[in-house]
Structure formats: C-alpha cells, structure tokens
C-alpha positions in Angstrom: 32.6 346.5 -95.5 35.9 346.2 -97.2 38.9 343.9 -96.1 41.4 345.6 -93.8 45.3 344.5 -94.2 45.0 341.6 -92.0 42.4 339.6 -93.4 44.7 338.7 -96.1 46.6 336.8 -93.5 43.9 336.0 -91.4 42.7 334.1 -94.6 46.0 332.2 -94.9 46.2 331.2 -91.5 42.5 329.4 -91.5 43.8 328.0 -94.6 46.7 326.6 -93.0 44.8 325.3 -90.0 42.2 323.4 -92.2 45.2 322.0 -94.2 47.1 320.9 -90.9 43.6 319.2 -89.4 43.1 317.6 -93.1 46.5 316.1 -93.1 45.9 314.9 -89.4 42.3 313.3 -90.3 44.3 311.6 -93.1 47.3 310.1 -91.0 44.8 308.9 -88.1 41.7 307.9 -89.8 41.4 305.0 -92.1 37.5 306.5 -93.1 39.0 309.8 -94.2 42.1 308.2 -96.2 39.2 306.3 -97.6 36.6 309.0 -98.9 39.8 311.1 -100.2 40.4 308.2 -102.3 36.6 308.4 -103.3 37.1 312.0 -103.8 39.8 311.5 -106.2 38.0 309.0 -108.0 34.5 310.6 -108.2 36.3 313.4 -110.2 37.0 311.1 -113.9 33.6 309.4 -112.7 31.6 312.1 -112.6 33.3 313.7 -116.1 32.1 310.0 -117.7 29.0 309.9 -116.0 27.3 313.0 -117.5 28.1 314.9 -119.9 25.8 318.2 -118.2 28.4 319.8 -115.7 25.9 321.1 -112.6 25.3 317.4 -112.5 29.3 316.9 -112.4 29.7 319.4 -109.8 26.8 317.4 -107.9 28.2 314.5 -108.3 31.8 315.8 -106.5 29.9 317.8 -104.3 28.4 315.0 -102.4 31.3 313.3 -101.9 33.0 316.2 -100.3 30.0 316.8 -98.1 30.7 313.3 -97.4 34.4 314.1 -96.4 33.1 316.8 -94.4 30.9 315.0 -92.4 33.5 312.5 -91.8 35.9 315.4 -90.5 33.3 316.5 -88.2 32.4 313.0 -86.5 36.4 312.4 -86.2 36.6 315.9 -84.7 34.3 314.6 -82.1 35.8 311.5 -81.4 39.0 312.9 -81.0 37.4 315.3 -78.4 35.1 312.4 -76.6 38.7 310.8 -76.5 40.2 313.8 -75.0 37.7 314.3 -72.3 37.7 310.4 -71.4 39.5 307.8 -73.0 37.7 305.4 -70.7 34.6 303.3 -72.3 31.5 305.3 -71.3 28.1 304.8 -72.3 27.1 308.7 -73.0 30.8 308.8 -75.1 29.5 305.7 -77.0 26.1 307.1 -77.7 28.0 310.5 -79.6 30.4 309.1 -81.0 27.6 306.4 -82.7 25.4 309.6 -83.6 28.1 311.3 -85.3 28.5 307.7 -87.3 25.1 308.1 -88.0 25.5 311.3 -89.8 28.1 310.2 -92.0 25.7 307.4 -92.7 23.0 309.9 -93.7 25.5 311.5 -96.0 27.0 308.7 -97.9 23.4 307.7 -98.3 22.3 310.7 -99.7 25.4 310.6 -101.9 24.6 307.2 -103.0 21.3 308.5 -104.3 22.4 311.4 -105.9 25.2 309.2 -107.9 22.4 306.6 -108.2 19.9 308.8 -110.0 22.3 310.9 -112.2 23.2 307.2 -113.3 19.9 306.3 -114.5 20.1 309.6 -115.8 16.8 310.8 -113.7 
C-alpha cells in the first residue's frame, strides 16, 4: 500500500495536534511540566549511567512511557471535568485509576533505572 498525496499532510496535521495537546498538558499540569523535566534530565543520565546504548534508550524510554501515561490520565481528567465539574464519586474513582497507572509506570521506570544502576 503506498502513500497517496495527502498523507504527507495528514502526517503534519497529527503532528501538529500532538504538539498543540503537549503544549496544553504542559501549561495546565504541574505532573507533566514535571516528568518533561525528568525527560530532559534522564537524557545526560542515562549517557553516564551505561555505557551499552539499548540500555540508554531503555533508560529514556521509560520515562517517556512515563510522560505518556501521564498525558493519557490528564486526557481523562480533563474529559471527567468536561462531563461534570461537580465532585462525583464514579468521576473520583477514574480519575484515581488513571493515577494509578501513572503509578504503575513510574514504578516500573524506577526499576528499570534501578537495575541498569546496579548494572543487573
């Protein structure tokens, strides 16, 4: 299946959404202003942390699925907000689920950055 002469610009536009909701995650949301800074930081880390470079790219890669899973819990909080910005119990119980999962993530981060460390 080859590319026709739109995907070209189809590509750009996804591109330019993702970049408009990154820039909106990072004006709103002290957690995702947070792990970008992580991001940034895990980059010199990880090149003095290991010399092998899949274990580099590990090392990066978890905290961007970090990030990601970030953007996907303040995707649904900003949706739970849209539907009710009213306290409700059943809004409380997603929104604390998708805080969950970004627990699950930087925890699974931590141990990959925990066991390149002690060079297991």
């Amino acid at each position: 299946m080859s590319a026709g002469p739109r995907e070209p610009a189809r590509l750009w536009r996804a591109f330019l959404n993702s970049r408009d909701g990154l820039a909106f995650a990072c004006r709103s949301e002290a957690a995702v202003r947070l792990e970008m800074w992580l991001l940034a930081a895990s980059i010199p880390a990880a090149l003095l942390a290991t010399p092998d470079w899949g274990r580099r790219v590990a090392l990066v890669a978890t905290v961007l699925f970090v990030l990601a899973i970030e953007l996907l819990n303040t995707a649904i909080e900003k949706l739970c907000d849209h539907v009710t910005p009213d306290l409700h119990n059943q809004i409380k119980i997603v929104k604390d689920v998708g805080s969950a999962a970004v627990l699950m993530a930087a925890l699974a981060a931590c141990g990959v950055w925990i066991a390149v460390l002690a060079g297991l």
